[in-house]
Each structure stands twice: as structure tokens, then as C-alpha cells.
N, C-alpha and C positions, 0 to 999 in steps of 0.2 A: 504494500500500500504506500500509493506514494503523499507526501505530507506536504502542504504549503507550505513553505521557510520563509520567516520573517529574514531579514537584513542582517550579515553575521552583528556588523555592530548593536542594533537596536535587542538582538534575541541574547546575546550578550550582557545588555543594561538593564533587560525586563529580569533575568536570569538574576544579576546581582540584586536588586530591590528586592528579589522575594525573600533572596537569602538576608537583606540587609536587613527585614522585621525582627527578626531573631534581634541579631547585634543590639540593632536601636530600642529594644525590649528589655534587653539587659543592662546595657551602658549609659543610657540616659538616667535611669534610676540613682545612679550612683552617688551623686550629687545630694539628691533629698535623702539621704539615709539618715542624717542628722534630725532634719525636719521631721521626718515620720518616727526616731526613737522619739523627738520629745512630747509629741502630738498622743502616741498613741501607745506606746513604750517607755515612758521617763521612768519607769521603776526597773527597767530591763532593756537597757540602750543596745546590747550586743543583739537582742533577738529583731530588731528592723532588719540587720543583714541577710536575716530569712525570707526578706522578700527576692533577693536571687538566686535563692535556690531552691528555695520552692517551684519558680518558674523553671529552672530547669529541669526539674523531678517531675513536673508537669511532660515537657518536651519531652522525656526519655519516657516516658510511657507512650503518650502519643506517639514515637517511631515506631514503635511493635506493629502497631495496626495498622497508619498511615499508608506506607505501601504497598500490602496486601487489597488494600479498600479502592486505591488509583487503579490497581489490578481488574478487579472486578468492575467498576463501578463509572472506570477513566476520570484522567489528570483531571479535567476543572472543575467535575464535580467535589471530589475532593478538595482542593483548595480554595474552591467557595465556602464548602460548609466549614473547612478549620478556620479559614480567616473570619466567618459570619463568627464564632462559639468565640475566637480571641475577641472580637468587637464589641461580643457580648458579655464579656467577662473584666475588660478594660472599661467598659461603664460600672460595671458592679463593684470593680478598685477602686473606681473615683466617688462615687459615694458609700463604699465600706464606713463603719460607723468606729469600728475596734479592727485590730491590728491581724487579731481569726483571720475575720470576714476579708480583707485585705489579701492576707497568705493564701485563702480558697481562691479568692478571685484569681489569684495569680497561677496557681495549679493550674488553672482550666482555661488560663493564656497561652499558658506552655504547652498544653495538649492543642489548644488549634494553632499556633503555631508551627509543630511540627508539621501539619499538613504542606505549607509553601517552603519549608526546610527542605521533606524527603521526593515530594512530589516534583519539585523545580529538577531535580537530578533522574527523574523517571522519565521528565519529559527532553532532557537533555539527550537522555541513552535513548529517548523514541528515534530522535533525529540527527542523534551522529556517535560513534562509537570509535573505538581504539584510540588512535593520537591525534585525532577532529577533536574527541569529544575531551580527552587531556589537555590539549590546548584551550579551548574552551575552555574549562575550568579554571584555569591557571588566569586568565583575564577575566573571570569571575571572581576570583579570591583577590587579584587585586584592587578590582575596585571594592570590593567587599573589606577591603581592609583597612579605606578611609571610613566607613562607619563607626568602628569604635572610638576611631580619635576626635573624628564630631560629637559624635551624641554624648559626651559629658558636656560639652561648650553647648548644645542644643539645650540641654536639659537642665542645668542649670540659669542659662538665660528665661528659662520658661517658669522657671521655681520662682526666680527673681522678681518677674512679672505679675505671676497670677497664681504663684504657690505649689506645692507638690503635689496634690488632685490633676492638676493640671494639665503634668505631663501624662497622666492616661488618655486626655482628649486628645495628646500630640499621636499618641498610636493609633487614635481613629481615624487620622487624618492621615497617616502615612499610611497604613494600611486603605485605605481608601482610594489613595491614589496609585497605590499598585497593583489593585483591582481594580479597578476600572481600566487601567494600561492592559494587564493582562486580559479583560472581557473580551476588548475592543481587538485586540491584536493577535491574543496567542489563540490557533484554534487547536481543536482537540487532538491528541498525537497517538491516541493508547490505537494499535493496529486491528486488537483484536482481543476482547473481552474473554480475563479468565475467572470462572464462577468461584467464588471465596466460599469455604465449607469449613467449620472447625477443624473436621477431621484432616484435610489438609493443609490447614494452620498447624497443626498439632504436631500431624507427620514432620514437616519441613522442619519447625524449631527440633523435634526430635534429630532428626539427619544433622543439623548446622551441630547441635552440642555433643552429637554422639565424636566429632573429632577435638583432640586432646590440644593442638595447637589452638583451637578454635577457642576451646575453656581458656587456656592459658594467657591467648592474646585478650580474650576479655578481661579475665582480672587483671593484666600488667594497665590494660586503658583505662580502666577503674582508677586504679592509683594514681594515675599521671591525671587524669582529668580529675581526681580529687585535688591533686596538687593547683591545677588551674582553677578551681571554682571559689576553692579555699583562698587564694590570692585574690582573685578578684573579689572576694566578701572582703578582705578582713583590708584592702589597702587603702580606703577611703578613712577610716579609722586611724588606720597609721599614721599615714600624712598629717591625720586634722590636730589626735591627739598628743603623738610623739614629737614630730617636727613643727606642728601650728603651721601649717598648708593649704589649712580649707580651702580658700580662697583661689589658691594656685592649684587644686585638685584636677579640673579640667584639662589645664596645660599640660603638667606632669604624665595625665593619662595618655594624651595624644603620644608625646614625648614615647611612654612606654610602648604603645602602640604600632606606631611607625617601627620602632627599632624593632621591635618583634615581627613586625611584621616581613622581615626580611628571613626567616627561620625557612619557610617553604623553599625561597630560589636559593638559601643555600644547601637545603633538601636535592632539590632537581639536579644540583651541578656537582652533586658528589656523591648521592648513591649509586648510579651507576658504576663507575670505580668501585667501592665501599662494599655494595652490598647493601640490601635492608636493616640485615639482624644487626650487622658490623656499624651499624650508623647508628642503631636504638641503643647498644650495648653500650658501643663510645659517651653518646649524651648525657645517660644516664650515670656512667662514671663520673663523667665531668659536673652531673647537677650534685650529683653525694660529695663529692669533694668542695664545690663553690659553697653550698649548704653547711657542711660540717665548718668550711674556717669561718664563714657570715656570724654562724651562730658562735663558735669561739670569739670571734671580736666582739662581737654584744653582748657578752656575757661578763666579757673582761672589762666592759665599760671606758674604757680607756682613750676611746679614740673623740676627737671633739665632735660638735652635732651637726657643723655645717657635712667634715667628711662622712660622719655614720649618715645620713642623706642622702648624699652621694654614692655610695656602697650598696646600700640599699633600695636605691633607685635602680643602678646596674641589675643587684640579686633580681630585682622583680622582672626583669627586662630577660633574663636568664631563665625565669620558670615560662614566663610567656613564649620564649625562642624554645624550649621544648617543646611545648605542641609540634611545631613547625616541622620539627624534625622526629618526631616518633609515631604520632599517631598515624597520619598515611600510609608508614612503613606495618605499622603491625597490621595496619587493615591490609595493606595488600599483603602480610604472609598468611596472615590468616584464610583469606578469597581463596588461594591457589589451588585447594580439595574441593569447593564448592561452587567453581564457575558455572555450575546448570543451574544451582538453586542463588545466584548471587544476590539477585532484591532481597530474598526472605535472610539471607544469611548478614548482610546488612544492617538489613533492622532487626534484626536479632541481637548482634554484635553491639549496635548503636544503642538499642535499649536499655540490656541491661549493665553495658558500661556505664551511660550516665544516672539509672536507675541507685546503681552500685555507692557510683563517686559521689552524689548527692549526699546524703546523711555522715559521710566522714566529713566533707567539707564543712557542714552547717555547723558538724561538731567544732570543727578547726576557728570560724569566724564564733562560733559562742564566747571561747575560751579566751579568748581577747581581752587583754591584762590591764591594758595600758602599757604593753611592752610588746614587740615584735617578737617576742621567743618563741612562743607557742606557735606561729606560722612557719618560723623559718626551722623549728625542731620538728612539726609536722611534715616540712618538705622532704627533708632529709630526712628521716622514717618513709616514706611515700614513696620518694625514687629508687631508694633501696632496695625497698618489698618488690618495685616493678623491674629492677636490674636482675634480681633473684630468679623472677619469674619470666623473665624473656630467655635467661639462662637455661631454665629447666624447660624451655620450649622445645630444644633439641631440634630445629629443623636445621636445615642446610645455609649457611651464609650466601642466598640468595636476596 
């Protein structure tokens, strides 16, 4: 079946916006965390930080199904109805009355969320595959990677104006207009409808777990994406209370942003040489070791606060540049046994890694001291557990 193709650059930019909801979902928030502890939290400042991770624990269930359902049901059905349930749930944040009712609403942003997440990559693989559709991606994640260094500058200008409620109206607006781009432009790609039944739901996650690399790479992604969630809660805090940053939070994040965001191309230009496993195993040395002296130097107190800033700006820049360089590599050694079942083994994979790394993170951003220890001795426990386990992965340096 042959498909209409929008314009490689427009299918490109619609491509990045849907994945951009996500980002701007999470990053703009980051800003009011202050606002929403004292609002609706002043007896228990660290639990605001659960408003990001509850959104994500939303999103990693929603992957389980998401795919399956564009399967059956095709792309824009499904990402009508995730974004209508996020629209509907981002009205329910902005008038949440208690910090609960806030943390539900947010679950059940993350689960339609997930819809224009996994769905924008199902309609990607409709209409181009191998190194079309790698390439493609690769100018999707970069423009996808000026989003997080906006949406603190968005979403604090938006605080500024009309207060933390506020920025849930910005989601109905940005989602809004990436629906309607997508109504208008992207037409339906799914070729051919395959009927969704439990039992083969069931079957397939059976198949994806019954391989050992498969377990294994999920729990090493757990830990690492614990370590990202965990950062990302607990660095707004850091900044504001350790260093007195509030203010400068926005910059700093672009700042970390940008620099991380170069983790991927130096992914692309050196695992080949490298190897997959040989470039997760490397990194992961490198985070246990950068981890272990961070946290000896703050412990030892010694160093003054403009350089502990500074140090700790780079550390944050170092856990973010992981992603960059581990997660695609274990998703693709994990794929290698299950290229027939790849959608379901995906959101398989995708699920309950972030299903996993969710409630360690939250634990991570709870324990927040007034001191950076507890993150930076969480990391380093985190990368460890996931060098251990890539370790015992035993596949081939492929």
C-alpha cells in the first residue's frame, strides 16, 4: 500500500512536536515546583517533585498498550484519543484543589501522552525503514532537543504571568496545535489492521520476557533511567536551595540540556568502532567513577561554592550524557532475538523500564536533604547495579 508523504522536512517537524508534548510536559513544570510545595505541600516540600514522576509512571504504562491499540485500531485514532485523555487530565491539574488530585491528574497525562510518544515512531516505521527511517530520527531528536532547554524559560515566564495552574492551559494549547497540524496533514499510514486479542497480548509479552538478555536489558534501563528521573526531580531543589539559583534555574537547565544533548552524535560516531555493549560498559565505568569522586568532594566539604556549582553542574551534564549513550545501545541489543515481534517487544521493554525506574526515582527526589548527597550516592549505587547487569548480559560485543 502505497502512502501519501508529506515533505521530508514538514513530516520531520510534525514528527518532532508530537514527541516535543512529552518534553514540554515535563520540563516546563520544573520551574513551579517551588510554587506548588508551598501552595499545596508547605508541610512536605520534597513530595511537589512527584508531580514528575508520577507523569512518567503514567507514560510507562501507557506504552504497554499504546502500540498494540495503533495496531488494531490505526495511528490517528490512537493519538486523538491519548492527546483528547492528556487535555482532559491537564484541565483536571489546573483546577486540582490538593496536591492527590494534582499527582492523578498527572498519571493520566502521562498515559495519553504516551499515545503521540509511541505512535509518532509506528507511523515513522509505516513510511520508511532501515537508515531513511535512522536518519529521520536522528533530525527528530535534534530538534526534539531544543525543547527541554525552552520549556523551563516557557514555563517559568508563564508562572511569572499568571501563576503555576497556568502552565497546564500552556499544554492545551501546545497540544492543540499539534493536533490540529497533524489532523490536517498526516493521513493514516497503518497498511493493514491487526485484530488486538488478550491472548495475543499475552502471548507476545510472554515471547519478549521469555529471553534473558531481554530481562536483563530491562533492568540495567531501569536503573539508568532511574538515575535520569531522579536528576531531573531533585535539580530544581538543588540549585534553588544549595546554591540560591532559583532565579537562574531556567538558564542552567538549557545550559545542561544543550551539553547533553550532544550524548547521541557522540553515540552515532563511535559505536560502530566500539561496539554496543563496549560503549554501555565504558559509560557506565566512567558514571561510577565521576559519581564516586562528586560524592567524595561533597562530603569532604572543602571545596568553595562558586567551584562545588560548577562541579556539579558538569556531574548533572554527565548523568544527562548517559542516556545518550546507553539506552539506544541496550534497546538495540536487546531487538536482535525479537525483530518479528519488534513493536510489542518495545513497548514491552519501554514499559516496564520506566514502570520500574519510576518509584526509585521518587524515592531519590523524596530524600532530599538540603544537601546533594543523596542524589549523587543514588547515582553511583544506580550505574553500578546497571554496569553489573549489562555485565551478566553475556551477549556478544556487538
Amino acid at each position: 500500500m502505497t502512502q501519501k508523504r508529506l515533505s521530508y522536512p514538514e513530516f520531520v517537524a510534525l514528527i518532532a512536536s508530537l514527541f516535543a508534548i512529552l518534553a514540554f510536559s515535563i520540563d516546563s513544570m520544573l520551574p513551579a515546583l517551588p510554587q506548588i510545595a508551598a501552595e499545596l505541600s508547605p508541610d512536605a516540600p520534597n513530595a511537589a517533585q512527584l508531580i514528575i514522576t508520577s507523569f512518567v509512571f503514567g507514560m510507562g504504562f501507557g506504552t504497554l498498550l499504546t502500540g498494540p491499540l495503533s495496531d488494531a485500531f490505526g495511528r490517528r485514532p490512537v493519538i486523538f484519543a491519548g492527546v483528547a485523555l492528556y487535555a482532559v487530565a491537564a484541565l483536571a491539574a489546573w483546577a486540582a484543589p490538593t496536591l492527590e488530585t494534582v499527582l492523578a491528574a498527572r498519571f493520566v497525562q502521562g498515559l495519553g501522552a504516551a499515545a503521540p510518544r509511541v505512535v509518532s515512531l509506528a507511523i515513522t516505521r509505516d513510511l520508511y525503514q532501515g537508515r531513511q527511517m535512522a536518519r529521520i530520527m536522528s533530525f527528530v531528536m535534534m530538534v526534539f532537543t531544543i525543547v527541554p532547554a525552552l520549556a523551563p524559560f516557557i514555563g517559568q515566564y508563564i508562572i511569572a504571568a499568571a501563576g503555576w495552574r497556568a502552565v497546564f492551559l500552556a499544554f492545551l494549547v501546545f497540544a492543540s496545535f499539534a493536533m490540529l497540524w497533524f489532523g490536517l496533514r498526516q493521513p493514516e499510514t497503518l497498511p493493514e489492521k491487526r485484530p488486538l486479542t488478550l491472548g495475543r497480548l499475552g502471548a507476545g509479552i510472554k515471547e519478549v520476557l521469555s529471553h534473558r538478555v531481554i530481562r536483563l536489558s530491562i533492568l540495567a534501563q531501569a536503573f539508568i533511567q532511574a538515575c535520569l528521573f531522579g536528576t531531573l526531580s531533585s535539580t530544581q531543589p538543588i540549585l534553588d536551595v544549595i546554591y540560591h539559583r532559583a532565579d537562574e534555574f531556567p538558564f542552567w537547565f538549557a545550559v545542561i540540556a544543550i551539553c547533553a544533548s550532544s550524548g547521541s552524535f557522540v553515540n552515532a560516531a563511535l559505536v560502530v568502532k566500539l561496539g554496543m555493549r563496549r560503549m554501555v560498559v565504558s559509560v557506565l565505568i566512567g558514571q561510577v567513577v565521576a559519581s564516586s569522586l562528586m560524592l567524595a568532594l561533597t562530603i569532604s566539604g572543602a571545596i568553595p561554592q562558586d567551584v562545588a556549582f560548577a562541579l556539579h553542574l558538569i556531574w548533572t551534564i554527565s548523568v544527562f550524557f548517559m542516556i545518550g549513550l546507553t539506552m539506544g545501545n541496550l534497546n538495540a541489543l536487546a531487538m536482535e532475538p525479537v525483530g518479528h515481534i519488534a513493536g510489542m517487544a518495545a513497548s514491552v521493554m519501554g514499559a516496564l523500564s520506566t514502570v520500574a525506574a519510576v518509584p526509585v526515582a521518587a524515592v531519590i527526589g523524596l530524600m532530599f536533604d538540603g544537601t546533594a548527597l543523596p542524589l549523587i550516592a543514588s547515582v553511583a549505587a544506580l550505574a553500578l547495579a546497571a554496569l553489573v547487569t549489562v555485565k551478566a548480559m553475556g551477549v556478544p560485543k556487538g
